[in-house]
C-alpha positions in Angstrom: -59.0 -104.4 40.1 -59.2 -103.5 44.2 -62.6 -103.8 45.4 -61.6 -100.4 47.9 -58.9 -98.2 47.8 -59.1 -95.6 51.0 -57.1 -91.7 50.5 -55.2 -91.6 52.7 -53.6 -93.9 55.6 -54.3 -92.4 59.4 -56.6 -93.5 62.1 -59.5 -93.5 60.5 -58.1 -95.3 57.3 -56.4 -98.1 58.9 -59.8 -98.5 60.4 -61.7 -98.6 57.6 -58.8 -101.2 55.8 -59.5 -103.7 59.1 -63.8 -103.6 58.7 -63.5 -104.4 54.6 -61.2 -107.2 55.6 -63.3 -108.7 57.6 -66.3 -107.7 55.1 -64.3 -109.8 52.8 -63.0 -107.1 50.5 -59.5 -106.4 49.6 -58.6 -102.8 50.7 -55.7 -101.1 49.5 -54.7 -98.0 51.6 -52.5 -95.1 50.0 -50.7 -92.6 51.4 -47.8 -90.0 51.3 -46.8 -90.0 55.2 -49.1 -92.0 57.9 -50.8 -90.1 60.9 -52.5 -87.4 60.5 -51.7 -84.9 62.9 -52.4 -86.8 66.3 -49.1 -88.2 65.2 -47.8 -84.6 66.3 -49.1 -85.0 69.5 -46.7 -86.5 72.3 -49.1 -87.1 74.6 -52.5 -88.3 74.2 -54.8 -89.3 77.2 -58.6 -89.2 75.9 -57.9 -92.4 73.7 -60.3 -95.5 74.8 -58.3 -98.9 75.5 -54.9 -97.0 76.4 -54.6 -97.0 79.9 -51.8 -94.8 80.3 -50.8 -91.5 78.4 -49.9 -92.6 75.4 -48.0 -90.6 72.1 -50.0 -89.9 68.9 -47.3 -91.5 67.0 -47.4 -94.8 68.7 -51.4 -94.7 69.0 -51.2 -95.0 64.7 -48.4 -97.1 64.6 -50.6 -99.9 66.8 -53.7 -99.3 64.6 -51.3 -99.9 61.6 -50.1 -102.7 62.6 -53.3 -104.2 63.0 -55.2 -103.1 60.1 -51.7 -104.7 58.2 -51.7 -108.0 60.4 -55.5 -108.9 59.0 -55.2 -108.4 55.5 -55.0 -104.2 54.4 -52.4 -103.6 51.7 -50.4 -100.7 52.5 -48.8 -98.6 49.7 -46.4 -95.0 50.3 -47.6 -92.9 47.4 -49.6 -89.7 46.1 -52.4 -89.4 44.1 -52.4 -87.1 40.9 -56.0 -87.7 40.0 -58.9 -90.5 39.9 -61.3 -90.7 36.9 -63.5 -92.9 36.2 -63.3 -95.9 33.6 -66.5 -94.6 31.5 -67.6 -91.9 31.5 -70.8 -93.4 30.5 -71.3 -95.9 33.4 -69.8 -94.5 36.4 -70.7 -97.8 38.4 -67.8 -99.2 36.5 -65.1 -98.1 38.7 -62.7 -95.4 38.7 -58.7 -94.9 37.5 -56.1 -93.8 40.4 -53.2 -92.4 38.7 -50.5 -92.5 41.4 -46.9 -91.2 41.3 -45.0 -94.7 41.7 -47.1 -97.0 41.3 -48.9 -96.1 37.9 -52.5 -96.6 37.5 -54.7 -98.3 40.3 -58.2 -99.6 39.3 -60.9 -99.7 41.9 -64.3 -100.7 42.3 -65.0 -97.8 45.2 -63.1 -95.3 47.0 -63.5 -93.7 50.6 -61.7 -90.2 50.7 -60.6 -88.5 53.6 -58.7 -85.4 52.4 -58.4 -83.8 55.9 -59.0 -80.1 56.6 -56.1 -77.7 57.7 -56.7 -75.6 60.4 -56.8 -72.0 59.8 -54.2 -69.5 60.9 -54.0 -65.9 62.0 -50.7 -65.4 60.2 -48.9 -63.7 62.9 -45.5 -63.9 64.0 -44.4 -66.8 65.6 -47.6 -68.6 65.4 -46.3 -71.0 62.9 -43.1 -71.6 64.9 -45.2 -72.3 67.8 -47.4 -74.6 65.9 -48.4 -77.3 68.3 -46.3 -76.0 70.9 -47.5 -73.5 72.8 -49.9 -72.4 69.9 -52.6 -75.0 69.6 -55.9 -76.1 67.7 -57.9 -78.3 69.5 -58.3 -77.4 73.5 -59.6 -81.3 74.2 -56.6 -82.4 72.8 -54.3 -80.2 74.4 -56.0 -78.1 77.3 -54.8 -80.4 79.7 -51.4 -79.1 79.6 -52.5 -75.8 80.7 -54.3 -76.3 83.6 -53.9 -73.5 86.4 -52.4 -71.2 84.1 -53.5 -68.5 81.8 -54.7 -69.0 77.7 -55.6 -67.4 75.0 -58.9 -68.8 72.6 -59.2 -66.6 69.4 -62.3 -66.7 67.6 -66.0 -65.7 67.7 -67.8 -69.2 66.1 -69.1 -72.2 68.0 -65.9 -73.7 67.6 -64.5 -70.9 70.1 -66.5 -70.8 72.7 -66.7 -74.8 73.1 -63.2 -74.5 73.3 -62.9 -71.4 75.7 -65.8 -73.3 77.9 -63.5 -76.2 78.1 -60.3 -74.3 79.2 -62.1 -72.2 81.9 -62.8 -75.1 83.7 -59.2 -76.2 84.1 -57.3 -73.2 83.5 -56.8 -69.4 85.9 -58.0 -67.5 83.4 -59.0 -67.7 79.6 -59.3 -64.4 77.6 -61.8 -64.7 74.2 -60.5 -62.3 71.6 -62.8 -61.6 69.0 -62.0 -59.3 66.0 -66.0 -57.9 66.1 -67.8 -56.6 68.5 -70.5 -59.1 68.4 -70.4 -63.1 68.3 -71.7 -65.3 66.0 -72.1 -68.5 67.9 -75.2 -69.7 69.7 -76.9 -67.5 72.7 -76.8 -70.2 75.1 -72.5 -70.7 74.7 -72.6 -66.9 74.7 -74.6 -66.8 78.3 -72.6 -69.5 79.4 -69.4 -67.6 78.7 -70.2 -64.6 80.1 -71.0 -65.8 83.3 -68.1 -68.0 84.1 -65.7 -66.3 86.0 -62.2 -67.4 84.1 -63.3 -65.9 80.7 -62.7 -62.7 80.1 -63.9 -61.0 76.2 -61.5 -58.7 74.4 -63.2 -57.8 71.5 -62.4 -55.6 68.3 -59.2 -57.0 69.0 -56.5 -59.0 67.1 -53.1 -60.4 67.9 -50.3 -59.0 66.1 -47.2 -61.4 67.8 -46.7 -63.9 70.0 -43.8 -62.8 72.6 -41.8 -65.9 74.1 -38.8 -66.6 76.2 -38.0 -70.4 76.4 -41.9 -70.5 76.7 -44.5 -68.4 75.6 -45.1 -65.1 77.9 -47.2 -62.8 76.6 -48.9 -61.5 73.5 -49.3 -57.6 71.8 -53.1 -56.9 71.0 -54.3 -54.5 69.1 -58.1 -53.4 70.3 -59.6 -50.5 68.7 -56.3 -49.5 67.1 -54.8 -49.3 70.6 -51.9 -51.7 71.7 -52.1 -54.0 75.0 -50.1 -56.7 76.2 -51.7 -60.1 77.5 -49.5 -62.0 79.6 -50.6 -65.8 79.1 -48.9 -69.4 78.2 -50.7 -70.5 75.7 -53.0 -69.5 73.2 -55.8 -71.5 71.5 -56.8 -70.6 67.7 -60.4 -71.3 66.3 -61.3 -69.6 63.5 -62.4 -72.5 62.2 -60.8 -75.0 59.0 -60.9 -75.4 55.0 -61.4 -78.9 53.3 -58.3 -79.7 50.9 -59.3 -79.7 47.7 -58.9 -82.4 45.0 -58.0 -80.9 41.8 -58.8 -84.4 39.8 -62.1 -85.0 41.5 -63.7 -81.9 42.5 -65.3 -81.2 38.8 -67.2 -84.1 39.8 -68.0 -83.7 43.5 -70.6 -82.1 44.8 -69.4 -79.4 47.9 -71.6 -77.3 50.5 -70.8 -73.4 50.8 -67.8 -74.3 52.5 -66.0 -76.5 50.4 -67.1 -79.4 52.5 -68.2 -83.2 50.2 -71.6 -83.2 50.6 -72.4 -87.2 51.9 -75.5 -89.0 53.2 -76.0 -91.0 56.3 -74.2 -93.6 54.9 -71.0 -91.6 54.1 -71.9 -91.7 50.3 -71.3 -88.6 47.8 -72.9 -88.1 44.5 -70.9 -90.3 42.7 -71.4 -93.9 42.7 -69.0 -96.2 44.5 -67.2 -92.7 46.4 -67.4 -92.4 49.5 -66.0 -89.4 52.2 -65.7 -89.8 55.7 -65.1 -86.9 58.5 -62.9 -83.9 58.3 -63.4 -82.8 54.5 -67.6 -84.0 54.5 -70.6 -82.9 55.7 -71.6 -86.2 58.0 -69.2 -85.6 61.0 -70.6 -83.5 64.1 -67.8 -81.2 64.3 -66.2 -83.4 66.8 -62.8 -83.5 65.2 -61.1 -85.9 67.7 -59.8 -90.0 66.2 -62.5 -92.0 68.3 -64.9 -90.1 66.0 -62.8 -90.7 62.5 -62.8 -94.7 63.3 -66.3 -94.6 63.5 -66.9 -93.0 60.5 -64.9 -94.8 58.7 -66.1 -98.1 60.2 -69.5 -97.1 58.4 -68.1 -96.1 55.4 -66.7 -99.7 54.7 -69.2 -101.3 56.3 -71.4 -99.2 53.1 -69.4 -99.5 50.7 -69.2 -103.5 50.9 -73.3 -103.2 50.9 -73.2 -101.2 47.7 -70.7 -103.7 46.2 -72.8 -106.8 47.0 -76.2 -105.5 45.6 -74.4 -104.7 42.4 
């Protein structure tokens, strides 16, 4: 029986595999593809310890390598479902039914079933994805700088984005499909009185225009079509936790599908744990320094629970 097994293999995970080595526990990490999507990324420059622009790939490759070098066992595989040995005495462990590798026993389990980001579904945004048709401004505003973007959205999420491009970028419009926001007054304020944002609201994309790059894109605001000329555009409408068919009769999820956790990463089932993108701990921060943190306390619990019992 593993004392750990960690769903599924990225950043965060190869973290968590290096702190229960050194904890003294023998972590098993699975997964179907390493990465995560920084691996998508070719160029990443907000990374501590990397002094020069680094790709996402090679970032996870390093932290593989390491977590692999001091003891993590690494195994290529998909999960079908995890129960638990009794039913009766859940402290007893739990069953990992893989695909290859047949049943895995383990004595706890740190989950990090990521969240996809959500799309507007409209042509060429898919195409685009990562491209010129982004997610995540910190991770790829940079890019843009002096030239003129596109944040869609009317959450927190989009006006800490928007906020973030107007300070590097010409000009930034915020398309909302309301007339009205619903994130905090103060990022509202803010907004409105920086120069490089401009609102289009009761609006919605309907295509993305390109030509070797992206050029411009067709809006339709109050049933009336305008063109935006632009290079980029920014979506954040915000993202939906994947969810786990063989353990989410058991696992206890806020309004929003997210695994409800405690300070110390723990869910309602003893010996479980869930770290960042698909609970309720992380502070909406979705960048890697933040998922090796997490996932450094996760362990770091998870070897505490183990030694009391």
């Amino acid at each position: 029986m593993k004392d750990l097994v960690i769903i599924w293999a990225w950043g965060g995970g190869f973290t968590a595999g290096l702190y229960a080595w050194r904890y003294g526990l023998k972590p098993l990490i699975i997964w179907a593809n390493e990465g995560g999507m920084i691996t998508e990324n070719p160029v990443v420059e907000n990374f501590p310890w990397f002094d020069q622009p680094t790709s996402g790939y090679e970032i996870m490759q390093k932290m593989k390598n390491q977590a692999l070098t001091y003891g993590a066992e690494y195994k290529v595989d998909t999960i079908k479902e995890i129960n638990p040995i009794d039913e009766n005495n859940l402290s007893a462990g739990y069953n990992i039914e893989s695909t290859f590798s047949g049943t895995i026993q383990a004595k706890s389990v740190i989950l990090a079933i990521w969240t996809e980001k959500n799309m507007i579904w409209v042509k060429w945004e898919k195409e685009f994805f990562w491209k010129w048709v982004s997610y995540c401004a910190t991770c790829d505003g940079f890019f843009y700088r002096g030239k003129k973007t596109a944040v869609v959205g009317g959450w927190d999420t989009a006006f800490i984005e928007a906020l973030y491009l107007a300070n590097i970028c010409e000009k930034v419009y915020l398309i909302h499909r309301r007339d009205s926001f619903r994130a905090e007054a103060i990022r509202i304020e803010k907004a409105e009185q920086h120069p490089n944002i401009e609102f289009v609201l009761n609006s919605q994309i309907e295509e993305i225009y390109w030509d070797d790059l992206v050029k411009w894109i067709k809006v339709n605001q109050n049933w009336e079509m305008k063109d935006l000329e632009l290079d980029g555009v920014f979506i954040a409408i915000g993202m939906t936790p994947n969810k786990m068919p063989w353990l989410d009769k058991c696992l206890e999820r806020d309004d929003k599908w997210y695994i409800k956790v405690d300070s110390c990463s723990k869910t309602n089932l003893p010996w479980v744990f869930a770290v960042w993108d698909c609970s309720t701990w992380n502070c909406g921060f979705r960048q890697l320094i933040v998922a090796c943190a997490e996932w450094a306390v996760a362990a770091e619990n998870a070897f505490k629970y183990l030694s009391k019992n």
